[in-house]
C-alpha positions as CSV (number, residue, x, y, z in Angstrom):
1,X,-3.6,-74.6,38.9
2,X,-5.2,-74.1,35.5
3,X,-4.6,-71.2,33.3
4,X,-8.3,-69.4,33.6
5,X,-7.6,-70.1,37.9
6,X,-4.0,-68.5,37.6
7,X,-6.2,-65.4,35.6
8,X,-9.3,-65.3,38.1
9,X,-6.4,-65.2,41.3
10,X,-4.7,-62.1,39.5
11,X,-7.9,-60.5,38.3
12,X,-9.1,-60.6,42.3
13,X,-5.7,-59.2,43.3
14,X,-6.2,-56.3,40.9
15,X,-9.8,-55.8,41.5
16,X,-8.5,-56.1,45.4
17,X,-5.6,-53.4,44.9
18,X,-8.2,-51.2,43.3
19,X,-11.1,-51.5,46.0
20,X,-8.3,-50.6,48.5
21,X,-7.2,-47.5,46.6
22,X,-11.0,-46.4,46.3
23,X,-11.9,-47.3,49.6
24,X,-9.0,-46.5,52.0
25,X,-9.6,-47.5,55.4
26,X,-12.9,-48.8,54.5
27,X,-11.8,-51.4,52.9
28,X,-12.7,-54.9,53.8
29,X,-10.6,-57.8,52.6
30,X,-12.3,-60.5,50.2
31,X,-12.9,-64.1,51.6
32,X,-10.4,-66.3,51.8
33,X,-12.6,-69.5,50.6
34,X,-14.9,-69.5,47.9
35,X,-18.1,-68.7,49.4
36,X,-21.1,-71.5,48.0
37,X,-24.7,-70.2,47.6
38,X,-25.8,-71.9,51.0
39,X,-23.2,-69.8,53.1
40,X,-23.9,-66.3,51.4
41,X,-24.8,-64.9,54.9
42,X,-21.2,-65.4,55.8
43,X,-20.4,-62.4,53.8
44,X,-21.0,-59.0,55.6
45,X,-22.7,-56.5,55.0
46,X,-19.1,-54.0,54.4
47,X,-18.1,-56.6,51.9
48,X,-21.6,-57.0,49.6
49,X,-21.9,-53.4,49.8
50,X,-17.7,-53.4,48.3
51,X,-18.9,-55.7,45.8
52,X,-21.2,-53.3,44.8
53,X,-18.9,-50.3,44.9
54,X,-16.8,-52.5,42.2
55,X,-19.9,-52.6,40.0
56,X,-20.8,-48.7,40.5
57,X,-17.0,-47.9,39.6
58,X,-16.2,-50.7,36.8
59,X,-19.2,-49.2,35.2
60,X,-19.4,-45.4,36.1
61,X,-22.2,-45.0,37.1
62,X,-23.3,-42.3,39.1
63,X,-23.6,-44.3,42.4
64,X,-25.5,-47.5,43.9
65,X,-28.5,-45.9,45.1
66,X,-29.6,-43.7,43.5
67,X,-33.7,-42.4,43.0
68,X,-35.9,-45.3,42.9
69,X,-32.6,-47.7,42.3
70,X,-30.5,-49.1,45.5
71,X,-28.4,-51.9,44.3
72,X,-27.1,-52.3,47.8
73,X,-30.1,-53.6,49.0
74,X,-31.0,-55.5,46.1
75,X,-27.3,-57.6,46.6
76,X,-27.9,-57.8,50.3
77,X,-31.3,-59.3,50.3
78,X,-31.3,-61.7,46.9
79,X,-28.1,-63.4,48.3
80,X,-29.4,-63.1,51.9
81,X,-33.2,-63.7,51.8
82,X,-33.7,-67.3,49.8
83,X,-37.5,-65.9,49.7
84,X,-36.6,-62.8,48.0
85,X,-34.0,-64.5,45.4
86,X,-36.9,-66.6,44.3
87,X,-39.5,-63.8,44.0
88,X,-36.4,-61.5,42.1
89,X,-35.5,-64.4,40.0
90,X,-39.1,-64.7,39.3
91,X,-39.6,-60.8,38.1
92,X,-36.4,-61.5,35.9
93,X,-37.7,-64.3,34.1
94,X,-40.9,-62.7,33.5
95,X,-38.9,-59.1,32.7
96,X,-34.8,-59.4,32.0
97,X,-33.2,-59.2,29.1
């Protein structure tokens, strides 16, 4: 194992630990495998929507939908919907930073 996969594994087991914590029993566990970009739809719906929960805490915001903004259904349908990824990607290039 190198030294940046011995970090990653003890990054996700901290990052793991600390979704547990948050969640309680709402936590789901992370994937065993890694998960390529053509089997995204083997990831559920209670662990996109703990991915996002990560990003909302790591970040503070103020939650993951909030207004106009749901980033739980913008994670759900760009790694779900190959249609949708394109058309976002598309927006980003012609908008993001």
């Amino acid at each position: 194992m190198t030294e940046n996969q011995v970090r990653k594994a003890q990054a996700q087991a901290l990052i793991a630990q600390a979704l547990e914590v948050f969640r309680g029993e709402s936590y789901v566990e992370q994937p065993k495998k890694v998960i390529s970009s053509e089997r995204y739809d083997d990831l559920s719906r209670e662990q996109l929507d703990q991915s996002v929960i990560a990003l909302v805490v790591h970040s503070n915001l103020s939650g993951g939908s909030v207004g106009d903004m749901n980033l739980y259904k913008l994670i759900r349908t760009y790694l779900r919907n190959p249609t949708a990824r394109s058309e976002i990607n598309a927006v980003v290039g012609r908008y993001g930073l």
